[in-house]
C-alpha positions in Angstrom: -106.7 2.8 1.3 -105.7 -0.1 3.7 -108.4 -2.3 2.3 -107.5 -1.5 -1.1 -104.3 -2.4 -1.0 -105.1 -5.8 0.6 -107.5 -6.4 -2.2 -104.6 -5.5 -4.5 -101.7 -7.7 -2.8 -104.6 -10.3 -2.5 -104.9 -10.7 -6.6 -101.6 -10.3 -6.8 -100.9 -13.1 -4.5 -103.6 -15.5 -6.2 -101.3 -16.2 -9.3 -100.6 -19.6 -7.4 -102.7 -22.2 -9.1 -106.4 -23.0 -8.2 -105.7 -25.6 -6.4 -103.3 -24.5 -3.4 -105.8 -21.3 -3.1 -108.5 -23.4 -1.6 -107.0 -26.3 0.0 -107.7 -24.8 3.5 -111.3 -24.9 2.3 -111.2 -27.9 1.4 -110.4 -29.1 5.1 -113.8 -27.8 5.5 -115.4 -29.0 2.6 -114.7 -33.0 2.5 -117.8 -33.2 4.7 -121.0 -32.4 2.9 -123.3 -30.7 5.2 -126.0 -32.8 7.1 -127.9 -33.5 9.6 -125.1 -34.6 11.9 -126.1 -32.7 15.7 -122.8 -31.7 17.1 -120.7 -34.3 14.5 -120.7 -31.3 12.2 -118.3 -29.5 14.1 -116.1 -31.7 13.3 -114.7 -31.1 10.0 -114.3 -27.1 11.6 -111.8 -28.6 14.0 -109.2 -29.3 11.3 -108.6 -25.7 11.5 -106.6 -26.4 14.8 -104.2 -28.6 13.4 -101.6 -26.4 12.6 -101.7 -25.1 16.2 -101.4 -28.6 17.6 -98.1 -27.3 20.1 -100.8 -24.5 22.0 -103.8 -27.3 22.0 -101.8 -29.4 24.2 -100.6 -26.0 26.2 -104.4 -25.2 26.7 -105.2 -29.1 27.7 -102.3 -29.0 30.2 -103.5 -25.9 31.6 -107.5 -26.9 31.9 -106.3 -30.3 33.7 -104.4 -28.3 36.4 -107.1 -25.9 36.5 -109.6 -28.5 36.7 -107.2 -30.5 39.3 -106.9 -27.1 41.3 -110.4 -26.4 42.0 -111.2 -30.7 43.3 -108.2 -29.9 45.5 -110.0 -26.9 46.9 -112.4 -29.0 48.6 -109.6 -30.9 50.5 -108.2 -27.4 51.5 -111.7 -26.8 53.0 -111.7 -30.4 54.2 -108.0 -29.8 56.4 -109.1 -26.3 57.4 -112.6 -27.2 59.4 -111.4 -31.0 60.5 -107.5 -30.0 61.4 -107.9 -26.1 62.4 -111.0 -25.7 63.3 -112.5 -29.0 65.3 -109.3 -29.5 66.4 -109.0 -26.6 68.0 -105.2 -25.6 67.1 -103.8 -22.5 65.6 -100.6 -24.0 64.0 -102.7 -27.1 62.1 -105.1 -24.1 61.4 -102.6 -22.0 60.0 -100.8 -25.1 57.5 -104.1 -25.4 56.6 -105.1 -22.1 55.5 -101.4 -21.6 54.1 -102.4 -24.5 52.2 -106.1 -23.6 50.7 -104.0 -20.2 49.8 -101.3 -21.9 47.8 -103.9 -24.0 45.7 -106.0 -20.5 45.1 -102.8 -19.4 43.7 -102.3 -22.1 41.9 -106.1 -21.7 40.5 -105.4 -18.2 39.7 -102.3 -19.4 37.3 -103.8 -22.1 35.6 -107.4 -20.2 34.8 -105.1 -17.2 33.2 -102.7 -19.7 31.3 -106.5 -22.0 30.2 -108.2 -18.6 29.3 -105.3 -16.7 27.2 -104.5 -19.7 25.7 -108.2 -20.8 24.4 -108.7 -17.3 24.0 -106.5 -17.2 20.9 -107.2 -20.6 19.6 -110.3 -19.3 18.9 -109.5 -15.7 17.3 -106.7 -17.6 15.1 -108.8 -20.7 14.4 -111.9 -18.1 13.2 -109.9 -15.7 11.3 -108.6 -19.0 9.1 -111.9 -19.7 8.8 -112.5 -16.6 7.3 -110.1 -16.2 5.1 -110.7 -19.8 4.0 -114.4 -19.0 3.1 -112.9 -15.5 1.2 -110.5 -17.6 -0.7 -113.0 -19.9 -1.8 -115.7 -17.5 -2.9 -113.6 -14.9 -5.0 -112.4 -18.2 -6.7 -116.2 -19.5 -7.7 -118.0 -19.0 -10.8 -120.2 -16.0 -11.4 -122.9 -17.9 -11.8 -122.9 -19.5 -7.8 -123.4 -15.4 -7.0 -126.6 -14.7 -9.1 -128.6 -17.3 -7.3 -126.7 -16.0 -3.8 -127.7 -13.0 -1.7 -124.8 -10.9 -1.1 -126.3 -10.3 2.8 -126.7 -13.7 3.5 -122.9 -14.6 2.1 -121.7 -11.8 4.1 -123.9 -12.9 7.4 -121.8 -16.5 6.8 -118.7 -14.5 7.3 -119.1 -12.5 10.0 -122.1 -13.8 11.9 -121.8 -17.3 12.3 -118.2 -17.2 12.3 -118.5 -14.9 15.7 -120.3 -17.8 16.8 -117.7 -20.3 15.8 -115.4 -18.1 17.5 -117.2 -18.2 20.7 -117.5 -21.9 20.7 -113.6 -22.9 20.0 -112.4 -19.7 22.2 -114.6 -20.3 25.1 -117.8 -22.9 25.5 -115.5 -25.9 24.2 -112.8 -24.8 26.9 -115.8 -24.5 29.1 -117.4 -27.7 28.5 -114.3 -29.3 29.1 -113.3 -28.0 32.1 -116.8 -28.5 33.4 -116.6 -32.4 32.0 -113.4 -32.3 34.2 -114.9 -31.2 37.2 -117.6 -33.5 36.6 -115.4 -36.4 36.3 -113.6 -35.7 39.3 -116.2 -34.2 41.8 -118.1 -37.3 41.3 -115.4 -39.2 42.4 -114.0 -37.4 45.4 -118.0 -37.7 46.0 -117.9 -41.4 46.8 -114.5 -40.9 47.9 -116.0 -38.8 51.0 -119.0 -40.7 51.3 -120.9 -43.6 49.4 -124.0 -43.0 51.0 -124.4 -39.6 49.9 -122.9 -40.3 46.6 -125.9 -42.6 45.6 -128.4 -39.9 46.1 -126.7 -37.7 43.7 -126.0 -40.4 41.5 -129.8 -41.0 41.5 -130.4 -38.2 39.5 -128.1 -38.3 36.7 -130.5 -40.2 34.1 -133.3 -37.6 35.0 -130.3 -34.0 34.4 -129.1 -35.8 30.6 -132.5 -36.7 29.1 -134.1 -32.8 29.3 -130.2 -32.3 28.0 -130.4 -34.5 24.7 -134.2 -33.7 24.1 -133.9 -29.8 24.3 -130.4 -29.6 22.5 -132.1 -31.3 19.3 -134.7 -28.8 19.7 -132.2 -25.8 20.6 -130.0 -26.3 16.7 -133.1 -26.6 15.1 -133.5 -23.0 16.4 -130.3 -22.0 15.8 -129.8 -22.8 12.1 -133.9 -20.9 11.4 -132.3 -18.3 13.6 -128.9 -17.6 11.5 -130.8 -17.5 8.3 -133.2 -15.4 9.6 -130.5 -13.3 10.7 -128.6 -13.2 7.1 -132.1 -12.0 5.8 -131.8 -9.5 7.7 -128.4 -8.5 6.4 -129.2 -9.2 3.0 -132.3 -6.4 3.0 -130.4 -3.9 4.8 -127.4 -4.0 2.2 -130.2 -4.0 -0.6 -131.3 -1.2 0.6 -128.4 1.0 1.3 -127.4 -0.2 -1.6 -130.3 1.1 -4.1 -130.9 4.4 -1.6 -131.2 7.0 -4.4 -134.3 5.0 -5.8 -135.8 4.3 -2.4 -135.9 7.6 -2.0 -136.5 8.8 -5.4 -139.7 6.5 -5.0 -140.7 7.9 -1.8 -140.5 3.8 -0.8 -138.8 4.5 2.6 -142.2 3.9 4.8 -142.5 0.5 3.1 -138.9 -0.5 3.6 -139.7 0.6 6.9 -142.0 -2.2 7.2 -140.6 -4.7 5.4 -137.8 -4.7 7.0 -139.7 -4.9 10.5 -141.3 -7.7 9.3 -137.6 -9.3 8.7 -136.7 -8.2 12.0 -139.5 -9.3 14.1 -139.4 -12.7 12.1 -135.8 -13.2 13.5 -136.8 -12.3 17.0 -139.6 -14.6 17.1 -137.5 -17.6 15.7 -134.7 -16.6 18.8 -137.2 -16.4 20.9 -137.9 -20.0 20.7 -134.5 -20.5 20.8 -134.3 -18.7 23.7 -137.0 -20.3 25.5 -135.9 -23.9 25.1 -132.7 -22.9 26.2 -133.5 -21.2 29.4 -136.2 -24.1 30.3 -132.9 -26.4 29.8 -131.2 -24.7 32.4 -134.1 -24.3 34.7 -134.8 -28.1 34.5 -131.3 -29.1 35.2 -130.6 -26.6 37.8 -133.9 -28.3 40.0 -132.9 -31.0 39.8 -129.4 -30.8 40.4 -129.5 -28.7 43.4 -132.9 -30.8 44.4 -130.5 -33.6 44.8 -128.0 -31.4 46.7 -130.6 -30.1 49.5 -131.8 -33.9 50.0 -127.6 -35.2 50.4 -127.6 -31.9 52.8 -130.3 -32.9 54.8 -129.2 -37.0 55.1 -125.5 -35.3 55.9 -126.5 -33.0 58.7 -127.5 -35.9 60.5 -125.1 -38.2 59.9 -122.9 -35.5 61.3 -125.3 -34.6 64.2 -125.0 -38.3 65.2 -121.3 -38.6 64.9 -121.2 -40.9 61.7 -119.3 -38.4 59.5 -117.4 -35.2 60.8 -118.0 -32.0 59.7 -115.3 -31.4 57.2 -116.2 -34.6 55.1 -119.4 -32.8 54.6 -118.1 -29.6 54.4 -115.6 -31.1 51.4 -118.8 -33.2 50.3 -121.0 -30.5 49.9 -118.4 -28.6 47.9 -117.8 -31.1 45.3 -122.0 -32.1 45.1 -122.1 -28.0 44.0 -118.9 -28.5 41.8 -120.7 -31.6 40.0 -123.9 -29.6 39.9 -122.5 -26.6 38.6 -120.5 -28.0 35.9 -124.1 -29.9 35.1 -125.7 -26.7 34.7 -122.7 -25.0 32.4 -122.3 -28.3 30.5 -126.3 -28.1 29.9 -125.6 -24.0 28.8 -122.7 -25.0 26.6 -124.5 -27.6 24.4 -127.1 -24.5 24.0 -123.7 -22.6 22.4 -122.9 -25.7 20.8 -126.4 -26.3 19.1 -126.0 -22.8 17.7 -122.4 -23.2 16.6 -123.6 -26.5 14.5 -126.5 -24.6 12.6 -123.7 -21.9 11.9 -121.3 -24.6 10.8 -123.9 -25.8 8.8 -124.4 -22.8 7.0 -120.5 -22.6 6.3 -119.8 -25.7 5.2 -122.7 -25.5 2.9 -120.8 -22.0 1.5 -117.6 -24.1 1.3 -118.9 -27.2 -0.4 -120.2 -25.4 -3.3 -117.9 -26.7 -6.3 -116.6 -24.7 -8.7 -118.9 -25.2 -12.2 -115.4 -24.5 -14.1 -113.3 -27.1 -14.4 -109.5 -26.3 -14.2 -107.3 -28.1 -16.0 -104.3 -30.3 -14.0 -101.3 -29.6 -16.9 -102.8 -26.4 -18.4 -101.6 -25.6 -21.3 -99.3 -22.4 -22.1 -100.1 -19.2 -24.4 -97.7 -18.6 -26.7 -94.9 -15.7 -25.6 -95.4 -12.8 -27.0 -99.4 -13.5 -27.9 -100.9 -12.7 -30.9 -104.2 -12.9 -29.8 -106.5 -14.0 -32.6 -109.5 -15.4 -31.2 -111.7 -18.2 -32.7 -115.1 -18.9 -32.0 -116.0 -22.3 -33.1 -119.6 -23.6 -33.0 -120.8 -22.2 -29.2 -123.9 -22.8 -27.7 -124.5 -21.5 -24.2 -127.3 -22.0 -22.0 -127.8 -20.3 -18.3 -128.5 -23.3 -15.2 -131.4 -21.3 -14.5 -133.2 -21.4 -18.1 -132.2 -24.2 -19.5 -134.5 -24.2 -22.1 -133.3 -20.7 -23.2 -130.1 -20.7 -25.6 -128.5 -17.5 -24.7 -125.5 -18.2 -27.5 -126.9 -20.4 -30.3 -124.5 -22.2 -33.0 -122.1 -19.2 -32.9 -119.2 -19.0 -35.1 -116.7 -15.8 -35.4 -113.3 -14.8 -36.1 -111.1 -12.1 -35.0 -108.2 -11.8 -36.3 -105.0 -10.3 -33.9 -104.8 -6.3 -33.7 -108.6 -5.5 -35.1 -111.5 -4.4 -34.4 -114.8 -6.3 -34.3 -118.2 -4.7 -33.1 -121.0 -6.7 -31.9 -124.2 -5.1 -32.2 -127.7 -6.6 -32.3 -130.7 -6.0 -29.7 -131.1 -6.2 -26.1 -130.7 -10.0 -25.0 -128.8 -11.4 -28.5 -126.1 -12.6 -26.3 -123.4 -10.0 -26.6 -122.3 -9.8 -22.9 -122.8 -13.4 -22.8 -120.4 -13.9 -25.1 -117.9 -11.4 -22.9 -118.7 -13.6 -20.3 -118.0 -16.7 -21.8 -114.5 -14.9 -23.4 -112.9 -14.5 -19.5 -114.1 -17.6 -18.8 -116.8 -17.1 -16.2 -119.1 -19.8 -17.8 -117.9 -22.6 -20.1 -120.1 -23.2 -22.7 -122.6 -26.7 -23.6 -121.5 -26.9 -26.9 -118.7 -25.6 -29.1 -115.2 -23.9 -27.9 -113.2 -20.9 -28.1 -109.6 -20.5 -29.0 -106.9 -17.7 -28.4 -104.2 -18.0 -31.1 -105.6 -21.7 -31.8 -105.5 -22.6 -28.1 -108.7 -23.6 -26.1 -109.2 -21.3 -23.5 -110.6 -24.1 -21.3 -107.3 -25.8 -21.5 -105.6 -22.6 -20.0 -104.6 -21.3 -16.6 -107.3 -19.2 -15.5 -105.3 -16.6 -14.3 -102.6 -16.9 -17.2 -105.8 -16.5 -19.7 -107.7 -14.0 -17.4 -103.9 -11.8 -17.6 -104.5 -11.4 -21.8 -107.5 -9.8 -21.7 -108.5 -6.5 -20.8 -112.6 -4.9 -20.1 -113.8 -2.1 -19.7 -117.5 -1.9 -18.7 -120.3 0.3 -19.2 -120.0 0.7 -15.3 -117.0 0.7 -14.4 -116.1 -1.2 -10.8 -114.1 1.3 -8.7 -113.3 0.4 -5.3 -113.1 2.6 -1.9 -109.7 3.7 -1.7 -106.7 5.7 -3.2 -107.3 6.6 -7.0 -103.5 5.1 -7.4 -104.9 1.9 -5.7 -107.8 1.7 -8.1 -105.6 1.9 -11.6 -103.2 -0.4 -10.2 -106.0 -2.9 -9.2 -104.8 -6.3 -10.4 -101.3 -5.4 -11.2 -100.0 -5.7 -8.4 -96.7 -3.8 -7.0 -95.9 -0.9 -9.8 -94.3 2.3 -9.4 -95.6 5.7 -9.6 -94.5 6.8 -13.2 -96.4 3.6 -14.8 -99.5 4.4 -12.8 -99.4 8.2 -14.4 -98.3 7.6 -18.0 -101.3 5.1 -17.9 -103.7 8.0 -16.2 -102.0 10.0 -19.2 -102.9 7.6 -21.8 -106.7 7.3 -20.2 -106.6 11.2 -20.2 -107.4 11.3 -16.5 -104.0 12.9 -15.9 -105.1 16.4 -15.5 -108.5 15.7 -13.7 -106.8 13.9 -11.0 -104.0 16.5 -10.4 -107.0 18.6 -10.0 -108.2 16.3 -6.8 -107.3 17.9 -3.5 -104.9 14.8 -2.8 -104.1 13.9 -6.2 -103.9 9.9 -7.0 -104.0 10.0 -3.4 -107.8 11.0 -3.2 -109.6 8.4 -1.5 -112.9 7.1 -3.4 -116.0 6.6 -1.9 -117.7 3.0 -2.1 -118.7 2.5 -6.0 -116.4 5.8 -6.7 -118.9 8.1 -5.4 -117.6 11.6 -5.9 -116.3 11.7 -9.2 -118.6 12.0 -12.6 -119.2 8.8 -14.7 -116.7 10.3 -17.6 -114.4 10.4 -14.6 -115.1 7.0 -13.3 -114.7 5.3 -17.1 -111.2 7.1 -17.8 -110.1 5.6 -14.6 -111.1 2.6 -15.5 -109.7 3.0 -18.9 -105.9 3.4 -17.0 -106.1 0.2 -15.2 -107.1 -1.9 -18.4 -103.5 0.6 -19.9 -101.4 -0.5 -17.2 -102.6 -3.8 -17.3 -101.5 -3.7 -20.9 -103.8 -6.7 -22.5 -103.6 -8.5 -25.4 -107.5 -8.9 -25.9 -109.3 -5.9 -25.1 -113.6 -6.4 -24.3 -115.2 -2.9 -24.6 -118.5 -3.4 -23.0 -121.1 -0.1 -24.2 -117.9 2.1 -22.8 -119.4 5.4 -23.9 -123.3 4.7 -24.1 -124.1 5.9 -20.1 -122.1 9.5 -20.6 -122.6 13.0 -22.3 -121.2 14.6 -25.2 -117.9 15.8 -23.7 -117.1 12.5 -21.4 -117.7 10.5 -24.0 -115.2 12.7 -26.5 -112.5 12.1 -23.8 -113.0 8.8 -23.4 -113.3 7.8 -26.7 -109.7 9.2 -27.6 -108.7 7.2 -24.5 -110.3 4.4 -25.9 -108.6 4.6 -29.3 -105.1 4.8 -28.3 -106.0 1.7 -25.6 -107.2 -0.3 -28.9 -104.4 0.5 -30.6 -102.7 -2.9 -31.6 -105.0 -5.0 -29.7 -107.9 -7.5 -31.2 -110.7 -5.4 -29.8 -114.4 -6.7 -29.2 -116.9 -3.9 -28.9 -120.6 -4.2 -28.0 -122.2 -1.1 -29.3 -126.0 0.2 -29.2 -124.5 3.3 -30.5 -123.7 2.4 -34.1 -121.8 6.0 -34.4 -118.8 4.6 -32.1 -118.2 1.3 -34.7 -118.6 2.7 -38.2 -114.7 2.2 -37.9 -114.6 -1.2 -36.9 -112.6 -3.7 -39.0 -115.9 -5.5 -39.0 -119.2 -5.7 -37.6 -121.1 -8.8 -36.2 -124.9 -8.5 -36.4 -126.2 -10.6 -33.5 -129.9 -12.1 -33.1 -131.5 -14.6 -30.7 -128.1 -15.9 -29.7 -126.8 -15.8 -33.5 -124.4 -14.0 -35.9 -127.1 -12.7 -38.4 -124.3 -11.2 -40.8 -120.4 -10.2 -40.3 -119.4 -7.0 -42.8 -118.4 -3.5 -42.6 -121.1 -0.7 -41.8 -121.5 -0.2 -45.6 -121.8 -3.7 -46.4 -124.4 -4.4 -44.1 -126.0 -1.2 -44.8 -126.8 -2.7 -48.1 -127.0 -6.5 -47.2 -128.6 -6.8 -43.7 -131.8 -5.9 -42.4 -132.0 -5.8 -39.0 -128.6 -3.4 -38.8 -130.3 -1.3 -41.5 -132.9 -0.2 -39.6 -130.9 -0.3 -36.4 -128.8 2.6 -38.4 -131.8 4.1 -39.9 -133.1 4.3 -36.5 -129.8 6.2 -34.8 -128.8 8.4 -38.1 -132.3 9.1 -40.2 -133.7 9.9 -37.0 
């Protein structure tokens, strides 16, 4: 019911133009996605702007932290040189009192760093999200057909995980470790040249296996996250279509296929795997190689007095700082190679433009609408089949409060024409006007608001039934949300329900009967009370009785609307004001049923194959 309502308040809240709606996408999408290594993390970044005040809280605090831990090694420095070689209690005891102040001090920093970082990245990420969910519900249908729903939703939840994990820890991580880096390596020839140059030594031989195997790491870790939305995508497929993988006994080879999907994203992080652990075994040889040969030069220079045995105690400790923050640096860019490919991925999702082009001084429908609708010369072609004129030359008239039936084949173009109605493709050729206003030179929303459709399926969302009819109008009260159940003659049938408009619908409505599921749907287009009313085969999918109760919920919805019906069912239109024939993409003849009885032959023997029958 929660989710319902935030999908409710979320429509309702989208009446702002276009524009505002995705500008926090568009801080992600000004940089086309490339080829950039770690560079495309970049543009992600521009989430933390508004946060700027806790970024500089989080820097302070990884500084002192950072600061804290190089001073640790001068703690151990006074406590062997001024407590223990010196052979007094008191400087013994400042020193310890010393080495546990800075621990403290450690201890307060690392908490302040990690909380801090911590919700950089939960805040930053769910932005993110939100961002990516503002963009998509605002893109053309069309983007979705060539889209798997698995792999959108992997984009979401998947690689924005490992965003998070990037922003809310490895980047703190890396940071610090640069940090430690920085500074260990200087206390190092601080302490002692000598020993200094040995570690320095091997610096060129730790960041060449870094640079070579990071390339090779987000390589990985792009293959991997698609391989991973694959995955997704067949699973929600499946569950999905359940009923017919069962009803074709299909579950063995799902079984399999999906195995196949499976094991194909293991293998691929496998590799991923594998170059990233032979990073870190590289680096760590050689790192702590370098350490055991400064070790073995220091011992002696402390065995013959050239050094004392703090220096190398405190010389020691920073070589294993400087090599440990080598080896989490070297792990980091591993995180950071897989953050990129997921960045990738996202900013590819969020630089996908929208194919409908809104206007910047839209133009306003009259007040109250008329709604006569005028369909002037369109012609309509699909990206995909651009050879292939879906809606051919099409011209048609409507005028406001009647009835007009589309009929015609399978693939004439009648739910094309729907489509192009609310606007979710604009057409090649041609134009449509609402009371002699081109739609394309409306809000989307305002235009969206006039018109009204019911479905042959209708969309029902989990949640409350009282969530469902009020979908998309946003805050109404109770007695609005039953006289339009009333109206839709689903009244009674939900007072019936154990918890009444309470009654909590499964995903897709599961639980209640398709007659069910239509008058429902029936109530919201009531209470949304449109001027333009698209009745899409609203009867054809139920039996005798549903389809009686419907249809009287249908008349009284049409009543004083302009009404376009597709029909296969010729018996639901003989009332129709008038009739549109449609063929290939073409209005074959407009008439009454009697006219084109007499006049038309393809709707003759579309009747004579429903009523001679």
């Amino acid at each position: 019911m929660q989710n319902q309502s935030h999908k409710n308040s979320s429509l309702h809240a989208s009446s702002i133009p276009l524009s505002a709606a995705t500008s926090s996408a568009e801080a992600l999408s000004t940089e086309a996605p490339s080829t950039k290594g770690l560079s495309i993390l970049v543009p992600i970044f521009q989430f933390l702007a508004p946060y700027k005040a806790r970024v500089v809280a989080a820097m302070i605090a990884l500084v002192f932290t950072a600061g804290m831990s190089l001073s640790i090694g001068q703690g151990l420095r006074l406590m062997i040189d001024d407590g223990f070689s010196a052979n007094s209690p008191e400087l013994l005891d400042r020193a310890v009192l010393i080495f546990l102040g800075l621990v403290v001090c450690l201890a307060a920093g690392s908490y302040s760093r990690f909380y801090l970082v911590s919700w950089l990245g939960e805040r930053v990420v769910a932005d993110i999200r939100k961002a990516i969910f503002d963009h998509l519900v605002q893109l053309h249908p069309g983007f979705f057909e060539t889209q798997r729903s698995g792999d959108i939703q992997s984009r979401i939840t998947t690689d924005t995980t490992l965003l998070q994990t990037v922003i809310g820890s490895s980047l703190s991580m890396a940071l610090r470790n640069t940090l430690l880096f920085i500074g260990g390596f200087v206390w190092l020839f601080i302490t002692n040249v000598k020993l200094s140059l040995i570690v320095f030594a091997v610096v060129p031989f730790v960041v060449m296996p870094i640079v070579i195997f990071g390339r090779r790491v987000r390589r990985l870790a792009r293959s991997s996250q698609d391989r991973v939305g694959d995955v997704g995508s067949y699973v929600g497929e499946t569950v999905h279509h359940i009923k017919t993988v069962q009803a074709y006994n299909h579950q063995i080879e799902d079984m399999r296929l999906f195995g196949l999907h499976v094991e194909s994203a293991f293998d691929v992080a496998k590799k991923r795997v594998s170059q990233r652990a032979m990073l870190m075994g590289v680096v760590i040889l050689l790192v702590m190689g370098a350490v055991g040969a400064m070790m073995w030069v220091g011992g002696h220079d402390v065995l013959e007095g050239r050094i004392s045995g703090g220096e190398l105690a405190a010389f020691v400790f920073y070589a294993v700082i400087v090599g440990m923050s080598v080896g989490a640096i070297s792990e980091v860019i591993g995180d950071l190679q897989r953050a990129a490919g997921a960045a990738e991925r996202i900013l590819e999702l969020l630089a996908t433009e929208n194919d409908l082009v809104v206007p910047e001084s839209p133009l306003v429908l009259p007040s109250p609408l008329r709604g006569d609708l005028l369909i002037d010369h369109l012609s309509f072609h699909y990206m995909t089949r651009k050879e292939q004129w879906v809606i051919d030359d099409l011209s048609l008239k409507v005028e406001a409060g009647t009835v007009c039936a589309l009929v015609g084949s399978s693939g004439a173009g009648k739910t094309t024409l729907f489509d192009l109605l609310l606007r979710f493709y604009d057409p090649q050729k041609g134009a449509i006007s609402l009371d002699s206003i081109p739609i394309e030179q409306v809000d989307l929303l305002s235009l969206r608001a006039q018109i009204g459709l019911v479905s042959q399926k209708p969309a029902l969302f989990t949640g409350s039934i009282r969530d469902n009819i009020a979908y998309g109008s946003g805050e109404v009260k109770q007695g609005a949300i039953i006289n339009a159940a009333k109206a839709a003659y689903a009244h009674d049938f939900i007072e019936q329900l154990p918890d009444g408009y309470d009654t909590l619908l499964g995903e897709h409505g599961v639980g209640l009967s398709g007659g069910q599921q239509q008058r429902i749907a029936i109530a919201r287009a009531v209470l949304k009370d449109p001027k333009i009313l698209l009745l899409d085969e609203a009867t054809s999918a139920l039996d005798a009785e549903s389809e009686h109760q419907v249809q009287k919920a249908l008349n009284e919805l049409m009543e004083g609307r302009t009404t376009l019906v597709i029909a296969h069912r010729l018996a639901t239109v003989l009332h129709a004001d008038k009739i549109a024939v449609l063929n290939k993409g073409r209005i074959e003849a407009v008439g009454t049923h009697t006219e084109l009885i007499a006049s038309n032959p393809l709707y003759e023997r579309l009747a004579s194959l429903q009523f001679n029958e």
